[in-house]
N, C-alpha and C positions, 0 to 999 in steps of 0.2 A: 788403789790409786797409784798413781805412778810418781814416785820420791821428787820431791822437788827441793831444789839448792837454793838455799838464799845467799847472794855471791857479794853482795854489797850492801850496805847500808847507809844513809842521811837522817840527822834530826836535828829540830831545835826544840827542846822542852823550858820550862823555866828554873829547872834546875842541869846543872852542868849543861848550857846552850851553847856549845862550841862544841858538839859532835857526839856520837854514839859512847866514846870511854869516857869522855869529861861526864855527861850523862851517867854513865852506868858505875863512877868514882862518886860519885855524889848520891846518888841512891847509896851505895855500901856505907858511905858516910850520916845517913841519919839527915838529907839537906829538905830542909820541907820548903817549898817555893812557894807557899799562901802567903798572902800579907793583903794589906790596905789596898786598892782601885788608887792605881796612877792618878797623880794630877792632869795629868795630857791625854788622859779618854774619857768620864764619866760627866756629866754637868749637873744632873739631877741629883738631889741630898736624898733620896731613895736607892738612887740604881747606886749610889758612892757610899751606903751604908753598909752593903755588901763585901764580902772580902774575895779574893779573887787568886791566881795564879797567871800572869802575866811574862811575854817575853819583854827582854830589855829594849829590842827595835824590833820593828814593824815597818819605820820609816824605809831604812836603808834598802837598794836594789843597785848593782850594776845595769843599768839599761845598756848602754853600748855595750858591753861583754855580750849579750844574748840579741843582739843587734834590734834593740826594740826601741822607736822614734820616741823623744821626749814626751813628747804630746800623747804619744800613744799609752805610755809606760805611768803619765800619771793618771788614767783612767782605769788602771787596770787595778782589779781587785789585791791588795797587798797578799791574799791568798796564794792568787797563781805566781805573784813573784817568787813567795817563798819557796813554790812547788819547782819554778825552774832551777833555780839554786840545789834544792835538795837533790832533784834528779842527776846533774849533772856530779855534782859533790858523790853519789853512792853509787852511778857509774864508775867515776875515777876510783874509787872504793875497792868498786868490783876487776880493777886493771880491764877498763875498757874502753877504748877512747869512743865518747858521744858519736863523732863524726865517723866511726863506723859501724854504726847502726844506719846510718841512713839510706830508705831506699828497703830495708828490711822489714820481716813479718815482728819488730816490736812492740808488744800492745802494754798498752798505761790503763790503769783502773785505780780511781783517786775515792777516796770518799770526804765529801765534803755533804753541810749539811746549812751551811748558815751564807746569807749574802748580806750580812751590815754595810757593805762600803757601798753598792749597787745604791740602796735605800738610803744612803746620805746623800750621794752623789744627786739622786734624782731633787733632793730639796734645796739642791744649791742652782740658782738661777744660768744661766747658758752651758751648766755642767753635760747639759743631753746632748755630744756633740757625735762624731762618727764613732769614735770608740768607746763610748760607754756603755753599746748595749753589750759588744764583746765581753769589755772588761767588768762586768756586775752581772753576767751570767753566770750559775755554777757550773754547766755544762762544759763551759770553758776551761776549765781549771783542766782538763787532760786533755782537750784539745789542743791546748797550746802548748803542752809538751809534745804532743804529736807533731803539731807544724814547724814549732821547734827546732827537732831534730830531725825531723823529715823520714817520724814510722809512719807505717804503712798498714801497722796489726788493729784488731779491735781498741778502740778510743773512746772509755766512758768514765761519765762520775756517775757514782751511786752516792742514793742518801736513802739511810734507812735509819735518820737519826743518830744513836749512840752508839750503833752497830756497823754502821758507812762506813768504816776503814777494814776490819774485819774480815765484812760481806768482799768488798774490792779485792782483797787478800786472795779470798778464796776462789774469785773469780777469773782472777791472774792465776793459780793454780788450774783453775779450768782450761782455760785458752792456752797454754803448755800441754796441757793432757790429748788435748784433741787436735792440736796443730796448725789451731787458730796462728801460736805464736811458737819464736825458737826464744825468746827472751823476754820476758814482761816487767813492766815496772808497776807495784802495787805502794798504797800509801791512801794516807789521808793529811788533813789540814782542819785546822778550827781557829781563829782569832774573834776577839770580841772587842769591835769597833765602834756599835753602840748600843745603846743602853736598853733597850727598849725590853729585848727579852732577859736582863739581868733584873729589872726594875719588876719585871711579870713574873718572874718565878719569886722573887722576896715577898710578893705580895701572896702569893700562892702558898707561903712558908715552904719552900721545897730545896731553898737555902740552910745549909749552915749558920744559924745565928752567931756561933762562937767561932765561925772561920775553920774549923776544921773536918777534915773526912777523918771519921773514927771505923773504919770497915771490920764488921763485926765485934765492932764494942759495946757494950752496954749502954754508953752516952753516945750512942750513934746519933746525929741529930737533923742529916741532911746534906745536901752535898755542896762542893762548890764549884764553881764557873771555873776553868782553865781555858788555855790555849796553847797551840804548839803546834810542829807538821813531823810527819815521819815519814823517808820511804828508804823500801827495798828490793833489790832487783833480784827476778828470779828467772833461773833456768832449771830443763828438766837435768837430773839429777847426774845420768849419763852423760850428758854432753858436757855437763860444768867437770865432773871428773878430766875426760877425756881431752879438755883443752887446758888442764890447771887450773882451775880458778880458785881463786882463795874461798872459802864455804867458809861460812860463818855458823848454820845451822842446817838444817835438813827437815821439812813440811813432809807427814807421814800419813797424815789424814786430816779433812776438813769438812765441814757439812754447814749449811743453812736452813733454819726452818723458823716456821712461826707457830704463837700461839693461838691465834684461833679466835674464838670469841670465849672471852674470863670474863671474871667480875665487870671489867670495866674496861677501856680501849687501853689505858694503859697502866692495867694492872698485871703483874709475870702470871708465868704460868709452867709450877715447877712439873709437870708432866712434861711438857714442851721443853724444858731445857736440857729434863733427862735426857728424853727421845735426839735432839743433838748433840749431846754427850759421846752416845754409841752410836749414835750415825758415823762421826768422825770415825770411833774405833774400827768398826766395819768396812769404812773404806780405806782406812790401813793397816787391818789385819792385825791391831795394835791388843795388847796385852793390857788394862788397865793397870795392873799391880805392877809393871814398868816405868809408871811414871810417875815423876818424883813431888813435884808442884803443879800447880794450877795456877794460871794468875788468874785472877778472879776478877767480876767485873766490877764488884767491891762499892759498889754505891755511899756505903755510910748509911743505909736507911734502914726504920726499924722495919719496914714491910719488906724491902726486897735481899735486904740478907736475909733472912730466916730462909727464906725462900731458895738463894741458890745454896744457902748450907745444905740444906736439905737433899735438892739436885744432886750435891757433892758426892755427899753422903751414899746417898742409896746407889749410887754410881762408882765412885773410886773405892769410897771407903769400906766397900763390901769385901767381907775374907781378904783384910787386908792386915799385913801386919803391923808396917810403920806407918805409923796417920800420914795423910795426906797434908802437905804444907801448902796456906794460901797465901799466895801474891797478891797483892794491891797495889800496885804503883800510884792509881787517886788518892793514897795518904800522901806523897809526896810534894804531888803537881797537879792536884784536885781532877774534875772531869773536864776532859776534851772532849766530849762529845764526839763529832763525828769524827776526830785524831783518836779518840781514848783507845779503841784496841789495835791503833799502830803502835802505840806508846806500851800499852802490856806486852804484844810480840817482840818489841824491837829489847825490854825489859830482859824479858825469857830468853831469846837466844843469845842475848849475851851473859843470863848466869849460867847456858849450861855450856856454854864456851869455858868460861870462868871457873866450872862449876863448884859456885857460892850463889845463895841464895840474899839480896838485901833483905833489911828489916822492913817490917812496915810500921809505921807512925801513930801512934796514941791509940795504942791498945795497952788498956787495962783488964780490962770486965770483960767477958764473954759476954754477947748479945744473951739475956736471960731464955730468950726463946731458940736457941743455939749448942744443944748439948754435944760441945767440941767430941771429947771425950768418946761417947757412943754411936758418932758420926766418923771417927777415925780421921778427924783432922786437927790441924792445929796450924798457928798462927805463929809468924818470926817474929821477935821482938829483935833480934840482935843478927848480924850477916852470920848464916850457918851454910854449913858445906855442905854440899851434896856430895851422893855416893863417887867416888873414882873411880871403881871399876863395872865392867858393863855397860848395857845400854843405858844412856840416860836420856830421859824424853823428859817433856814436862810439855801440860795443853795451857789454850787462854779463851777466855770466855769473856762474849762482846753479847748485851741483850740493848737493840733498841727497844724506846719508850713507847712503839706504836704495837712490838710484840715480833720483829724481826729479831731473831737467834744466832749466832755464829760461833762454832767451837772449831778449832785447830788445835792438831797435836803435832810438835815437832821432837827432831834430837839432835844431841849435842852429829858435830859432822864426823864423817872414818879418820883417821889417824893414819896421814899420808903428810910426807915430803913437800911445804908447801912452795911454789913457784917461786922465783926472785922477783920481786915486783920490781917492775920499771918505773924508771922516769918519767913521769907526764912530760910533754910537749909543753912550752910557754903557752902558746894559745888555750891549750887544757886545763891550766891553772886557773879556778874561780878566784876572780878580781875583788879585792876587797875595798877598794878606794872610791872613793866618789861614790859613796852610797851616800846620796843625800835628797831623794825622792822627796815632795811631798806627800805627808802621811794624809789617812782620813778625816782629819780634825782641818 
């Protein structure tokens, strides 16, 4: 696989939601963002029983900064607003003004997975007007960063579920490899607008009754609803050197695969996640015993941890000396579903920027059916260092619920002289004023 840079980053999570270090200062700090379902989203005392991970606004969008008509702007799914915001935000990130990509081979690959505001929209009477079918398509959501900005590269959203940001990830790594693109933007987005499938999984019990992700605990009990968006722009690894760009981390190998027919449509399948495990290695040539952590995709459930401990296990922790350390960011900011493995990636390379590892959240008890110990892994309870010298890699592991797989291994980036960042332009500055959109309520 040919190295690829990741030269910028954007997020809002529900914890530290003012950027990638406020984010990755609050993870090291122990910030767990579960609590109670907002007054201002749920109606039902079913879907309001559930506990949730929420961002503070939704509402707010500059429309005129991104020159999108009032009328237009309140149709559009609060999704893609977020998505233009972030883009633009981990361009300037990346020291690269938006307005010189235009016209270029740039390709965007979003993973998104869910359209609540589409499905409100349509229950509100004269709401079907010329922009609603835009703005409540998913499809949309990278489209409109392409027209946007005026790329020209491959323009998709994937949903493979829980694995849609991931999969996107990796396929932004494709379209760099082959020349699809000189610069990709990969990312996903999840917000939960309404109730319908929060109220369907409580019933399902597929919720957390006590509001929390206990990932690989003993009182693991099920997971919770998040929301949040993450992206990051990537170039191939050569060209990011050769112009300075500031490298945050470095993508070393990647792979997608499924499981097949298991027990059930969507039940894992720890053959299958091995086999993407070493897919990734094999297309980067990568050393398992090089790498320090996993984040993991850490569900909280009794059935699907045993399952990737196990994948871990038979995979990392083979003739290995120092157990393998797992990452869960879902104890923090629960699951984002089709965000959750932008939110682990965007986790990972910045602890191996850092390199410190955060804690993850309400572990006690090893899952009984999870022998840590003779799997050669173990669990953070408190922020631990990783190694300083040598390579430091660390992979993240993204499994949708239909049986879509995605593993990525990255590493910390070379140790060069970084650029002087410039000044953005006025016009380059995201506007933070007059964010007063009507939200989907």
């Amino acid at each position: 696989m040919v190295p690829i840079a990741v030269v910028g980053m954007a997020c809002r999570f529900p914890v530290g939601p003012d950027g990638p270090s406020s984010f990755f200062e609050a993870l090291l700090a122990g910030v767990d963002g579960v609590g109670p379902v907002p007054p201002s989203r749920f109606v039902t005392a079913e879907a309001r029983a559930a506990f949730g991970a929420f961002l503070p606004d939704v509402r707010g969008f500059d429309a005129g900064f991104f020159r999108v008509p009032p009328a237009e702007a309140q149709r559009m799914d609060p999704q893609q607003r977020l998505l233009l915001e972030l883009a633009w935000e981990a361009l300037e990130r990346a020291l690269i003004s938006p307005a010189s990509l235009a016209g270029t081979a740039t390709s965007v690959h979003v993973g998104i997975s869910s359209s609540d505001y589409g499905r409100l929209q349509s229950s509100v009477p004269g709401a079907n007007d010329a922009y609603a079918m835009t703005g409540g398509a998913r499809s949309i959501a990278a489209n409109r960063l392409s027209y946007a900005l005026d790329l020209r590269g491959p323009s998709l959203a994937v949903d493979t579920a829980c694995s849609s940001s991931l999969v996107a990830l990796h396929l932004g790594c494709q379209a760099l490899e082959t020349g699809e693109a000189d610069v990709a933007l990969a990312g996903g987005v999840n917000l939960l607008l309404a109730e319908a499938i929060s109220a369907g999984m409580a019933r399902l019990g597929a919720l957390s009754p006590t509001g929390r992700v206990r990932a690989f605990d003993a009182k693991g009990d099920g997971y919770v609803r998040g929301e949040g968006a993450g992206v990051v722009v990537l170039k191939r690894l050569d060209d990011a050197l050769a112009a300075e760009d500031p490298i945050v981390a470095v993508i070393v190998g990647s792979a997608v695969n499924q499981d097949g027919r298991t027990n059930g449509l969507t039940a894992p399948s720890r053959q299958a996640q091995e086999a993407v495990i070493r897919a990734a290695w094999r297309r980067g040539a990568v050393d398992p015993a090089t790498v320090a952590f996993v984040e993991a995709h850490g569900t909280g459930t009794l059935l699907g941890d045993p399952i990737e401990a196990r994948a871990l296990g038979a995979t990392y922790g083979a003739q290995r000396q120092a157990p393998l350390w797992l990452g869960a960011v879902k104890t923090n900011v629960g699951h984002l579903e089709a965000a959750a493995g932008i939110a682990g990636f965007i986790k990972a390379a910045l602890a191996l920027q850092r390199r410190v590892l955060p804690p993850n959240l309400h572990f006690q008890t090893p899952n009984p059916h999870v022998d840590l110990q003779t799997l050669r892994l173990a669990v953070p309870t408190a922020a631990t260092p990783l190694p300083g010298d040598g390579v430091l890699r660390a992979a993240v592991s993204s499994f949708g619920f239909g049986g879509t797989n995605a593993h990525v291994v990255l590493e910390a980036p070379p140790v060069r002289r970084a650029r002087t960042p410039r000044s953005p332009a006025p016009t380059e500055l995201l506007l933070t004023s007059g964010r007063d959109l009507p939200s989907a309520r």
